[in-house]
C-alpha positions in Angstrom: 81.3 120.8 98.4 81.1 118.3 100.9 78.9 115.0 100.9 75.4 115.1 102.5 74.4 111.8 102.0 75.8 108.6 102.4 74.7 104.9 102.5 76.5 102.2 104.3 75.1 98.2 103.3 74.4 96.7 106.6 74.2 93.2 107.4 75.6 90.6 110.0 78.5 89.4 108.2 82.2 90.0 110.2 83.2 92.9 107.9 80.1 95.2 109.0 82.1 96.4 111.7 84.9 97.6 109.9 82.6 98.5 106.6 80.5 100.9 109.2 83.7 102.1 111.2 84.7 103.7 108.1 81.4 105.1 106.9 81.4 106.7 109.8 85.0 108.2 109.9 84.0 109.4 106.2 80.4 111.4 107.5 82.5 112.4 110.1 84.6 114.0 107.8 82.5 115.3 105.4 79.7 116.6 108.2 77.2 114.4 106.2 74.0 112.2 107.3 74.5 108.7 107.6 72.3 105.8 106.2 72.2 102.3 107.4 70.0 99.7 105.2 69.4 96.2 106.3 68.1 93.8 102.8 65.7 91.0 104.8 66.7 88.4 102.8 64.7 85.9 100.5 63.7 82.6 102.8 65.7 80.5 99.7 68.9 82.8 100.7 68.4 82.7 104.5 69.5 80.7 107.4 67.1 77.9 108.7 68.4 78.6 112.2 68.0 82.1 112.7 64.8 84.5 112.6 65.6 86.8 109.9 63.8 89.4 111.8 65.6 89.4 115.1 68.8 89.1 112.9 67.4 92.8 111.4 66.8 94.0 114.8 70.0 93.0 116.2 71.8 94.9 113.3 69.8 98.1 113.9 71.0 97.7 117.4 74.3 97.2 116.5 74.4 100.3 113.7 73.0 103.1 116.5 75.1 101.7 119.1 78.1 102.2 116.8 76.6 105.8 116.4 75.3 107.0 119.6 78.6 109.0 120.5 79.1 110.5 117.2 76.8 113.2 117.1 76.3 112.2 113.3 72.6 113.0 112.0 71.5 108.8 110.8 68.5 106.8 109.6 67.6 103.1 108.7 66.4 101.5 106.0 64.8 97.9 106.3 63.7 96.4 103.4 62.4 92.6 103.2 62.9 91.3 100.2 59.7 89.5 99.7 57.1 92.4 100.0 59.4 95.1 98.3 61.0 91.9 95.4 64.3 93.8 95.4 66.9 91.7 96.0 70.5 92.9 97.4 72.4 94.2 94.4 68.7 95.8 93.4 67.7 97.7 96.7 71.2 98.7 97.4 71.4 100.7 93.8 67.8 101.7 94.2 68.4 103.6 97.6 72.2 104.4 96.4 70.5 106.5 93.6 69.3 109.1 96.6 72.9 109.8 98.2 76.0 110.8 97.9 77.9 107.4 97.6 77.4 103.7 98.7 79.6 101.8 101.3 80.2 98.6 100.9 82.7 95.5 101.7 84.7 93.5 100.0 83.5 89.7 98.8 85.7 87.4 101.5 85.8 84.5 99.1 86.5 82.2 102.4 83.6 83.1 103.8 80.6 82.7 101.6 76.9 84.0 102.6 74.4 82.4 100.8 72.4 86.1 100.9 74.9 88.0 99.7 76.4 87.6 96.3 79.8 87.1 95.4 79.8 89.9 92.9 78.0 92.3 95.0 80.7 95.0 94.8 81.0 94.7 91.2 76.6 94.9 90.5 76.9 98.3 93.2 79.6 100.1 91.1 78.5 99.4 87.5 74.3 99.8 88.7 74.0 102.3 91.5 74.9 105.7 89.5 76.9 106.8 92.6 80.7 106.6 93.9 80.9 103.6 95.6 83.4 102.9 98.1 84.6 99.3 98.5 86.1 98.3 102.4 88.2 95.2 102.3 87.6 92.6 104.2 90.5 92.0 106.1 92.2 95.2 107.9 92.2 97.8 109.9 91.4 101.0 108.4 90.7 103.4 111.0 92.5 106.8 109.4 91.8 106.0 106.0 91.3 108.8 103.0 94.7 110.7 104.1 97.1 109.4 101.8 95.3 109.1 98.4 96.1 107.9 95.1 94.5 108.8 91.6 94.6 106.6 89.6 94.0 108.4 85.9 94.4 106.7 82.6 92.3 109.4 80.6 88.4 108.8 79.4 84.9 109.4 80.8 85.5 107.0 83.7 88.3 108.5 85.2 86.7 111.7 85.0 83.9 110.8 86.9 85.6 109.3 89.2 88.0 112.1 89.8 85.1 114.4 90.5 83.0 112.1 92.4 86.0 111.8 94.4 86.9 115.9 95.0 85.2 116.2 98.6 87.6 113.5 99.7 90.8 114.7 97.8 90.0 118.2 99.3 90.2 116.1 102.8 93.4 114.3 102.1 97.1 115.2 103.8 98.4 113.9 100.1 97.1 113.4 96.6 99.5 110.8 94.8 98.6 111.4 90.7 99.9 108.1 89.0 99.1 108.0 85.1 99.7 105.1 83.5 100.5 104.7 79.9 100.6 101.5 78.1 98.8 98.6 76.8 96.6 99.5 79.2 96.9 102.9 79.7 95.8 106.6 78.9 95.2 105.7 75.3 94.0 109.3 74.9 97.9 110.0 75.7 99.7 110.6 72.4 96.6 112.8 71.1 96.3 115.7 73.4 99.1 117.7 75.4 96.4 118.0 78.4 97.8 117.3 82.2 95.2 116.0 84.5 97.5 117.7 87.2 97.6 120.6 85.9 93.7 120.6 86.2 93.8 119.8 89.7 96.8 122.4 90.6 94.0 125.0 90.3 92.1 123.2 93.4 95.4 124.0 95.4 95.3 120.2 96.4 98.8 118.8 97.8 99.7 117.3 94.8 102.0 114.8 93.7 102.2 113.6 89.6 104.0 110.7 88.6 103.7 109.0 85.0 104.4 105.0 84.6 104.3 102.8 81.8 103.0 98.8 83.0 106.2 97.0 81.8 105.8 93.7 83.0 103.4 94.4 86.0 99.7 94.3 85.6 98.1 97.6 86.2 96.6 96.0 89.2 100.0 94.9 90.6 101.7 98.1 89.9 98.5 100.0 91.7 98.8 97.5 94.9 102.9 97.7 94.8 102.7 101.6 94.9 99.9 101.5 97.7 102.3 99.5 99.8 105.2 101.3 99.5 103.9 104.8 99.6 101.9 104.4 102.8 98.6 104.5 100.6 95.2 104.5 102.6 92.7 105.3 99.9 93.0 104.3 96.0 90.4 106.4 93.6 90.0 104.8 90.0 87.3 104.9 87.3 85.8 101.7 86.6 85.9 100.6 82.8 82.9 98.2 82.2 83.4 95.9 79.4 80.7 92.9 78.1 81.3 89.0 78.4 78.7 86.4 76.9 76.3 89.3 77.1 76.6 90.4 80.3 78.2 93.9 81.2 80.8 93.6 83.9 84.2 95.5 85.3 87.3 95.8 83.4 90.1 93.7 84.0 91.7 96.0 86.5 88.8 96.8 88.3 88.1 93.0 88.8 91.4 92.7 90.0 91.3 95.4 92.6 87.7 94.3 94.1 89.4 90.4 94.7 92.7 91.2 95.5 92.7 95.2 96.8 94.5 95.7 101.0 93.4 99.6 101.1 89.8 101.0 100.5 89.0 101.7 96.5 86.6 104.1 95.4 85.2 103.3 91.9 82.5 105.2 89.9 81.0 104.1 86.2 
């Protein structure tokens, strides 16, 4: 089954143009509908010396411009922040609840925006129910999703995120399988003799399998490493959520990924 439905954050940020360029190279692929939504944000959050509506009308231009020549089936969402009181993080996970999966971009650190929030990424994929997949900021990604690797370490998460993932796998030239073991990996390991592979053998995807213990590398390291020397273009992983001073966030390699990751991630909780 393909997707039908996906949602791509739109604002007027620098990495729009790439986050769009590959939502649309994804509902290409998949034949599915593509969403734009705009967030009008709160006066406090906005620029003094811009009209936040022209800023939402320029961005509408810029979305159907980027697909007039597509042929892709589209729609925009506006939503002002004031007369709705969703924030960002908020209305993106409302609307994300109706589609297939969320696009977003990378948090460039260098380049703050006092309307979107640092952490935006990590509020999308532990609150919007849906696969969400997260563009980095710097790069050019334009034939992303051919060369993909799985991350599994066992558990709910990456289970979720295996089959939230299938329509793209089913896409892909290459499925790399890496399970990791460990400290920090498939803790499930020693108690079962089940092989995620073999599960996905039956799918008659182009499968690879490969099992790695950490050693001295953090499992984001060894993830990024393995990206770069394979010829990567698309990393799937389930997202662990763990709780800090009473407040849920990502796991450590999750964190990791969304600050430091140089090919696209798709996460799901």
């Amino acid at each position: 089954m393909n997707l039908k439905d996906i949602l791509v954050h739109i604002d007027n940020r620098p990495t729009c143009k790439s986050r769009l360029q590959v939502a649309i190279q994804l509902a290409k692929r998949q034949n599915s509908r593509l969403t734009g939504i705009y967030i009008i944000p709160h006066p406090y959050y906005a620029s003094h010396h811009v009209d936040p509506l022209q800023q939402a009308d320029f961005a509408k231009e810029q979305f159907e411009q980027a697909l007039s020549e597509t042929g892709l089936e589209s729609e925009w969402i506006c939503i002002d922040s004031v007369e709705s009181g969703l924030d960002l993080p908020h209305a993106l996970n409302l609307h994300a609840h109706y589609r297939d999966l969320l696009v977003v971009s990378q948090t460039d650190f260098d380049t703050p925006d006092r309307a979107t929030p640092h952490n935006l990424p990590e509020k999308a994929v532990l609150g919007s129910g849906r696969p969400v997949l997260v563009v980095p900021y710097a790069g050019d990604f334009k034939n992303f999703g051919k060369q993909v690797m799985l991350a599994w370490r066992g558990g709910p998460e990456s289970s979720r995120t295996l089959h939230d993932a299938m329509p793209l796998l089913r896409k892909a030239e290459h499925v790399q399988v890496m399970t990791i073991q460990g400290q920090h990996g498939d803790e499930a390991y020693e108690a079962h003799d089940a092989d995620i592979c073999a599960h996905l053998a039956r799918y008659e995807l182009p499968l690879s399998c490969e099992k790695h213990v950490t050693g001295g590398l953090s499992v984001g390291d060894m993830l990024l490493n393995r990206c770069a020397d394979e010829g990567i273009d698309l990393l799937v992983l389930g997202a662990f959520a763990q709780y800090r001073r009473g407040h849920q966030t990502l796991g450590e390699v999750g964190r990791y990924l969304l600050e430091y990751m140089t090919v696209p991630v798709l996460m799901s909780h």
